[in-house]
N, C-alpha and C positions, 0 to 999 in steps of 0.2 A: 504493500500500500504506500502510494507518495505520502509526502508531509502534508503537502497541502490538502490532502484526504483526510490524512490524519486530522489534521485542524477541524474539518469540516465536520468527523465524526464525534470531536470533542464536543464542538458546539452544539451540537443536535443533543448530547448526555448531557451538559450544562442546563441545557433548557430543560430539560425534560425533568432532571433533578428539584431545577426550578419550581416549576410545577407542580410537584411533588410538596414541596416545602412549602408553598402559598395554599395550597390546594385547600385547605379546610376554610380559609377566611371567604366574606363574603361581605356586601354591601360596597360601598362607593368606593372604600379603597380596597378592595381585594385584591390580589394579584393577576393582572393581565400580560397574558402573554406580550414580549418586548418584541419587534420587528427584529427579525434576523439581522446582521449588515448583508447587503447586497453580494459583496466579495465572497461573503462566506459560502453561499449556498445558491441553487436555483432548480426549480422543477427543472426533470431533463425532459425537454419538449419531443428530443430524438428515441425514448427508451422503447422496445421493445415490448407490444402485448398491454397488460395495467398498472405496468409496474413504470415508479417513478423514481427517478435516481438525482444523485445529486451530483452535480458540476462543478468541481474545485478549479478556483478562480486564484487561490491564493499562490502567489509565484517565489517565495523566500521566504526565511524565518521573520521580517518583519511584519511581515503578511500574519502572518500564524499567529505571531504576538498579540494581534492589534484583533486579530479574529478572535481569541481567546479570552482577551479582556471586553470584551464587546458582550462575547456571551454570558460572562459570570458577572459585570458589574448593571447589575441591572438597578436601573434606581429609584423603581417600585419596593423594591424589598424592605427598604428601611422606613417608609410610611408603611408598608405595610404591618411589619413588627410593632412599631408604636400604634397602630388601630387594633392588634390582636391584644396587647396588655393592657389598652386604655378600659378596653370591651371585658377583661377579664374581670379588671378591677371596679368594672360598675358593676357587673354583677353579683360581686362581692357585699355590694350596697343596695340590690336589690332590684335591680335593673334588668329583666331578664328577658324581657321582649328583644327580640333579636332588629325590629325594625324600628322601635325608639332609639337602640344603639347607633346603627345604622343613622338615622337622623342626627343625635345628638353628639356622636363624633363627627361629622359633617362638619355642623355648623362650628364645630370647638376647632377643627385641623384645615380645614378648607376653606381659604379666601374669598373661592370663587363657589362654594356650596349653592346647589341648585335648590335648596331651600331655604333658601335666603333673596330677597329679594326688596331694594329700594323702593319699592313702590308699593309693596307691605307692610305692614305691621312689625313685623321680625324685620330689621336692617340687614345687610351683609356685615358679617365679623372681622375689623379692621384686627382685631388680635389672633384670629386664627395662625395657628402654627404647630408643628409637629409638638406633641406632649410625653411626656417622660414621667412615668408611676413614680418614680422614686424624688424627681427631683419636682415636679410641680402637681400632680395630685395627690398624693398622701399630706404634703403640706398644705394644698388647699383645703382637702378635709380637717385635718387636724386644727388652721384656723378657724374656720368655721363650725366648729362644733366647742371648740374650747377655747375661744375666745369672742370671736361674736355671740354666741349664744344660744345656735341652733340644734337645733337635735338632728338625728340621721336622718329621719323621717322629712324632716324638714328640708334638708339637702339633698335629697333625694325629687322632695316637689321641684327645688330652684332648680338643680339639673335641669329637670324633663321640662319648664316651663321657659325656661332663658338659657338655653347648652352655653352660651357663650363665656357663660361664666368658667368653665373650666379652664380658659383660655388666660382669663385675667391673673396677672402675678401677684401674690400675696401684698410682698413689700409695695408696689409702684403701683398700687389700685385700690387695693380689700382691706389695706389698714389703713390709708388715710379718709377712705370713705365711712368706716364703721366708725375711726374718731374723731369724725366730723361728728357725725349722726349722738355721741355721746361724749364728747367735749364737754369740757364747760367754756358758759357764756365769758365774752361776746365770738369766738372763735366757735361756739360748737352750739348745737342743739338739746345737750343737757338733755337727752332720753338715758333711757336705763337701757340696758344688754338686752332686756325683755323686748320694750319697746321698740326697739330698734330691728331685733329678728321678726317682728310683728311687723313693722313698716316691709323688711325683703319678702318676710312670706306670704303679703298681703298683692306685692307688687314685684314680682321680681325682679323685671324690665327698670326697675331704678337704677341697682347696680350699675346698669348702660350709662348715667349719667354721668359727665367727668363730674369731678367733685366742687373743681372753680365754677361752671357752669351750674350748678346743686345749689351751691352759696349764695351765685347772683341771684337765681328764682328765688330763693329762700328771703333773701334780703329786700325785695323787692315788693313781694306778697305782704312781709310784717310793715313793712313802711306805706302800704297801699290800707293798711289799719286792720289785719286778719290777725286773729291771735294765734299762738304756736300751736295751740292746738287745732285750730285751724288749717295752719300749714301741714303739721305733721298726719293729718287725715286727708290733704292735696296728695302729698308724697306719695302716701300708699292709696291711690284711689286716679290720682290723676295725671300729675307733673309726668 
């Protein structure tokens, strides 16, 4: 057998192994087969009877090289590994609809998620990006459950009702927004940990709010003569 056969046969076990290795995941990112390169392979249009053969194109070891890394760096893979642990670890939490996952990784990992849309209600997720169990959701449960003040149950709803939240980073999002919400006056809104998991689970879609932009409506309402309790029943109802 030539090399460049050789090559061609690697790549055909690459993919296949591929496949293998994706083959259980499903929904938006599963794994999809990657286009061969061109070089590597081609139906033989010439073969004989039904049988369909393959055409080595490659003419040197740099050929082979280039063929080889083509077929094993595929770069599905590693979204796909973080959508099979992100999916593990909701259903860890109770998440076990395979097409709420399917949705709610979406909108947490994908920019351009088809279930998102401007011109609805649910926005496109400017924070979508690949997520990592260890290093951004265990810490997102862990503040939200033991420091904002929710219970699992509870995070469990803001998941399924705002996914984008999985996306948001503890430090640069979820803790200046919770100690706004229970600050003290004139910087903070002076609710309790209660109060304040009351306002997310009443409204999840607040979260979405920057915090500067929170503050202006906030400060705007009290001075327009509404009382805080006023406002903090907007928050969760309307803002």
């Amino acid at each position: 057998m030539s090399l460049a056969c050789t090559a061609a046969a690697a790549c055909q076990t690459a993919a296949s192994c591929s496949r293998s290795f994706g083959g259980a995941a499903s929904g938006p990112h599963a794994w999809r087969p990657w286009p061969a390169p061109r070089a590597a392979a081609a139906a033989g249009s010439g073969s004989s009877g039904s049988r369909r053969g393959v055409r080595c194109q490659a003419s040197g070891k740099g050929d082979v090289g280039r063929l080889l890394r083509d077929a094993l760096n595929q770069p599905a893979q590693g979204t796909n590994l973080s959508y099979l642990s992100a999916a593990n670890f909701l259903r860890g939490l109770g998440i076990d609809s395979q097409a709420e996952l399917n949705r709610v990784l979406d909108i947490a990992m994908n920019p351009n998620s088809l279930f998102t849309s401007k011109n609805r209600k649910q926005p496109t997720n400017p924070h979508a990006r690949r997520l990592d169990v260890e290093a951004d959701l265990k810490p997102l449960l862990a503040f939200l459950t033991e420091q904002a003040g929710l219970s699992q149950e509870q995070v469990v709803k803001l998941i399924l009702a705002h996914p984008a939240v999985l996306s948001y980073r503890v430090e640069e999002r979820l803790q200046p927004f919770f100690a706004y919400l229970t600050g003290p006056a004139p910087d903070g809104l002076v609710l309790s940990a209660h109060q304040a998991a009351e306002v997310v689970e009443r409204r999840p879609s607040i979260l979405g709010v920057e915090v500067g932009g929170l503050r202006r409506m906030v400060g705007f309402l009290l001075e327009s003569g509404s009382s805080m309790e006023e406002v903090v029943e907007m928050m969760a109802t309307s803002l």
